[in-house]
C-alpha positions in Angstrom: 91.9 100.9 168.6 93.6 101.4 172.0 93.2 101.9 175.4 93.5 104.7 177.6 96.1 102.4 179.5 97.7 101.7 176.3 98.2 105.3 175.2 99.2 106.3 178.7 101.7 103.3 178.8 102.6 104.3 175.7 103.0 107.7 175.8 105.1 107.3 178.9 107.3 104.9 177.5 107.8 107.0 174.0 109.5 109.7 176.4 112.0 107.7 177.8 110.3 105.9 181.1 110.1 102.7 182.1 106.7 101.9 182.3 105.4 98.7 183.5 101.8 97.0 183.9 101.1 95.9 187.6 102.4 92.3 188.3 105.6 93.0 186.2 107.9 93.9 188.9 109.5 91.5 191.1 112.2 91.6 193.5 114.9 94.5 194.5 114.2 98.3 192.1 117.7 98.2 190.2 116.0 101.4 188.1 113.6 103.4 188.4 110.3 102.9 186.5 106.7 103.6 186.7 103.5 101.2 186.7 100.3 101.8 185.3 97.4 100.6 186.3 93.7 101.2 186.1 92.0 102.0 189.5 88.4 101.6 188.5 85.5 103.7 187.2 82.9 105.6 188.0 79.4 107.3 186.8 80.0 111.1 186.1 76.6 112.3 188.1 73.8 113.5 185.6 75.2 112.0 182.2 75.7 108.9 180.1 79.7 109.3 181.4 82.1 107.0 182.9 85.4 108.5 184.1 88.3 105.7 184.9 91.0 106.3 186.9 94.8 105.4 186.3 97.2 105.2 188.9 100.5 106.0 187.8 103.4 104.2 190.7 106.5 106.1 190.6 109.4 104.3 192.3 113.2 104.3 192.6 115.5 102.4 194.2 116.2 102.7 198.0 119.3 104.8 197.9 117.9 107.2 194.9 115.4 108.9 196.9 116.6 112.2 196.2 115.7 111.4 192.3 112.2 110.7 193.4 110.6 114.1 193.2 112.7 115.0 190.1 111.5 112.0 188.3 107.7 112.9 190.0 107.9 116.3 188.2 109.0 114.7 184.7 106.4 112.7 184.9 104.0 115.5 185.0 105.5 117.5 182.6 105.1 114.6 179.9 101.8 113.8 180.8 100.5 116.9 180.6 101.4 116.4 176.3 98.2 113.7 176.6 95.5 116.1 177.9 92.5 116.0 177.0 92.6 112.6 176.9 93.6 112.1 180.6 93.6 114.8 183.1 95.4 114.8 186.6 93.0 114.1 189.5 94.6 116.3 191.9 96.1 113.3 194.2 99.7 112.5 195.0 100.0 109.9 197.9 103.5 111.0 200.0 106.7 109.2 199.5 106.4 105.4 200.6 109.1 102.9 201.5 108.4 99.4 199.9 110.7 96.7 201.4 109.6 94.4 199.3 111.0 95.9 196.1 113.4 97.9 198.2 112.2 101.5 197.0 110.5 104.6 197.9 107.6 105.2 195.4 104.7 107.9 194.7 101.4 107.7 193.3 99.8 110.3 191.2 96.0 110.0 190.2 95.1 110.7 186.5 91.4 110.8 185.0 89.6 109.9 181.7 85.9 110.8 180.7 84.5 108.3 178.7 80.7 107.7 177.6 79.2 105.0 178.7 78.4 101.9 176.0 
């Protein structure tokens, strides 16, 4: 039995990304790559429901910014392959410069309804 951040990791990674868990990354973006990582959960009003949320970071390296959205909209497209089992929440942050790992990332939202245990 897996995860939904195993699948998602997974699934990412079976499709050609780089996908990372948080904590993996350190020092200067040579490539680009993507990190997973679970944002929390909450109660789905009315129901025995959970839904967790996944934040999926997007980055490339400083001077690839122009790859950035390109890469964004791959993304999508593959993730789309794992609905229903995660769903986009409809949240993209805007492009961000990280000095510390000297690239530009995005963050895109994704949702899972689970029942609660």
């Amino acid at each position: 039995m897996s995860t939904r951040w195993q699948d998602i990791t997974r699934h990412l990674t079976e499709n050609g990304f780089d996908a990372r868990s948080p904590g993996i990354s350190v020092g200067k973006c040579k490539e680009p790559y993507i990190v997973v990582k679970h944002n929390g959960s909450s109660r789905y009003t009315g129901i025995s429901t959970n839904i967790d949320v996944y934040d999926l970071l997007i980055y490339v390296p400083k001077d690839n910014y122009s790859d950035l959205e390109v890469l964004v909209l791959s993304v999508k497209e593959v993730m789309k392959k794992l609905e229903p089992l995660v769903f986009p929440n409809g949240s993209e942050t805007p492009s961000f410069y990280d000095d510390g790992f000297q690239a530009h990332m995005i963050s895109i939202e994704y949702r899972n309804y689970k029942k609660m245990l």
